[in-house]
C-alpha positions as CSV (number, residue, x, y, z in Angstrom):
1,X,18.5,9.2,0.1
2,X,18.5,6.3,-2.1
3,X,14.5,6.1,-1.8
4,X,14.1,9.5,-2.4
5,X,16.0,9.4,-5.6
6,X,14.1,6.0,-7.2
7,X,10.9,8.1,-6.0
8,X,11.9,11.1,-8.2
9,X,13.6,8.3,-10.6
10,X,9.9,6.7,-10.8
11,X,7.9,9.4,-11.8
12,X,10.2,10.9,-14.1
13,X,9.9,7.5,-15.9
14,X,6.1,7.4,-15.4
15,X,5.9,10.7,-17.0
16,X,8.2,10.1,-20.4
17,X,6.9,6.6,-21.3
18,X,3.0,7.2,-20.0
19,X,2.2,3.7,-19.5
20,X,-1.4,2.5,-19.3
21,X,-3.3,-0.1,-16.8
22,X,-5.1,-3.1,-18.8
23,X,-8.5,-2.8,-18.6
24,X,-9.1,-6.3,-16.8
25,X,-6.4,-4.9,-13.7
26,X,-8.5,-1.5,-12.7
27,X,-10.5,-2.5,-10.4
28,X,-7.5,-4.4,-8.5
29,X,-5.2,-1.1,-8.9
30,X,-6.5,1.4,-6.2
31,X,-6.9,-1.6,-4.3
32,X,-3.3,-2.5,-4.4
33,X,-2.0,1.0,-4.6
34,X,-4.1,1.2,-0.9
35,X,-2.3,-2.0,0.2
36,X,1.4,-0.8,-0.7
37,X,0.5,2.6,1.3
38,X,0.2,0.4,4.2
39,X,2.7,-1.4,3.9
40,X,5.3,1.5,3.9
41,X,3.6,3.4,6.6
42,X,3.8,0.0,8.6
43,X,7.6,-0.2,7.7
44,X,8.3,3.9,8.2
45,X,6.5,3.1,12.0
46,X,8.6,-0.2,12.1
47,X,11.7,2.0,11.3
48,X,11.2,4.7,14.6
49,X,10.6,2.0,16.6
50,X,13.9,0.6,15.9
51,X,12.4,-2.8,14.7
52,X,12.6,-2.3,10.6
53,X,13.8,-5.5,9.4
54,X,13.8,-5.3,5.1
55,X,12.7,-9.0,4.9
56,X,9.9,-8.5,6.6
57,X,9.1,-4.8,5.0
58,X,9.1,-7.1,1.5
59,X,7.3,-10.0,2.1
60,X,4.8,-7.8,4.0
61,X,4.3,-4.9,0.6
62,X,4.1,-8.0,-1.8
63,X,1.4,-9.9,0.6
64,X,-0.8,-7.5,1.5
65,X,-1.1,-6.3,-2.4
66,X,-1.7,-9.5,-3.2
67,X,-4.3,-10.7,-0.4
68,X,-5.9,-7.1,-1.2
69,X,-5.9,-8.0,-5.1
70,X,-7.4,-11.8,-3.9
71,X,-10.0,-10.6,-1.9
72,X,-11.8,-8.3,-4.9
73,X,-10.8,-10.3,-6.8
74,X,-12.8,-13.3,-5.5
75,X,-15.9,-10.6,-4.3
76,X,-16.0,-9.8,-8.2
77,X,-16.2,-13.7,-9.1
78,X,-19.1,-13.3,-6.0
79,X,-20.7,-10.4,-7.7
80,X,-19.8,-8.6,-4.2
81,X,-16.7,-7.2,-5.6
82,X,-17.7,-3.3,-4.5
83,X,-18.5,-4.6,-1.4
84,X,-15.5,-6.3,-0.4
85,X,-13.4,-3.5,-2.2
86,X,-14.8,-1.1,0.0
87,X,-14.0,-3.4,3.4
88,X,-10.6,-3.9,2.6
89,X,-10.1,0.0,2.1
90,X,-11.5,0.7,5.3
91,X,-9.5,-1.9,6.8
92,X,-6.5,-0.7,5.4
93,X,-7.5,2.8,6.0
94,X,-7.8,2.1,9.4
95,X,-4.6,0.8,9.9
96,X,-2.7,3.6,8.3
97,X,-4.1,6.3,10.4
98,X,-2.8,4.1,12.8
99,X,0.7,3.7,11.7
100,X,0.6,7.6,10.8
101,X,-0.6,8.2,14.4
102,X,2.3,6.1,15.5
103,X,4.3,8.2,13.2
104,X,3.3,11.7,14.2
105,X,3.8,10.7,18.1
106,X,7.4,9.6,17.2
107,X,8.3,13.1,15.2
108,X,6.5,15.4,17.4
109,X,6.6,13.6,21.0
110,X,3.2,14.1,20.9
């Protein structure tokens, strides 16, 4: 309940104050927006399983946005930075249609 609420809390906020992504962080945003996606689909699996443990839920969100962020980051600084964006989206899309399959077994025994 209290995740639902900062959810509705969030975009309430995000709609009244509008605020805007520096220029110099777009590239890194969808990047990390991908990242946290896995990270709570890794931590919803984690959570039917019976293994969610919040420590590990944080320092896993904050990593993998950050390792995501590092690695265009570094592949812009290559001049590879579309390249690299691209593999770590497929990565990460890989591994959240794993966790989601994980998810939909779990909910529908299936």
């Amino acid at each position: 309940m209290i995740a639902a609420l900062a959810l509705v809390a969030g975009i309430v906020v995000g709609l009244l104050f509008r605020p805007t992504v520096p220029t110099w962080m777009e590239p890194y945003l969808p990047i990390a927006v991908v990242a946290a996606l896995d990270a709570v689909f890794g931590g919803v699996r984690a959570r039917l399983d019976h293994i969610f443990d919040a420590k590990v839920f944080v320092v896993s969100f904050i990593s993998n946005v950050v390792v995501a962020a590092l690695i265009v980051f570094m592949g812009d600084k290559l001049g590879v930075g579309a390249q690299l964006s691209t593999a770590v989206v497929v990565v990460l899309g890989i591994r959240i249609f794993g966790n989601a399959a994980a998810i939909r077994r779990h909910v529908f025994r299936a």
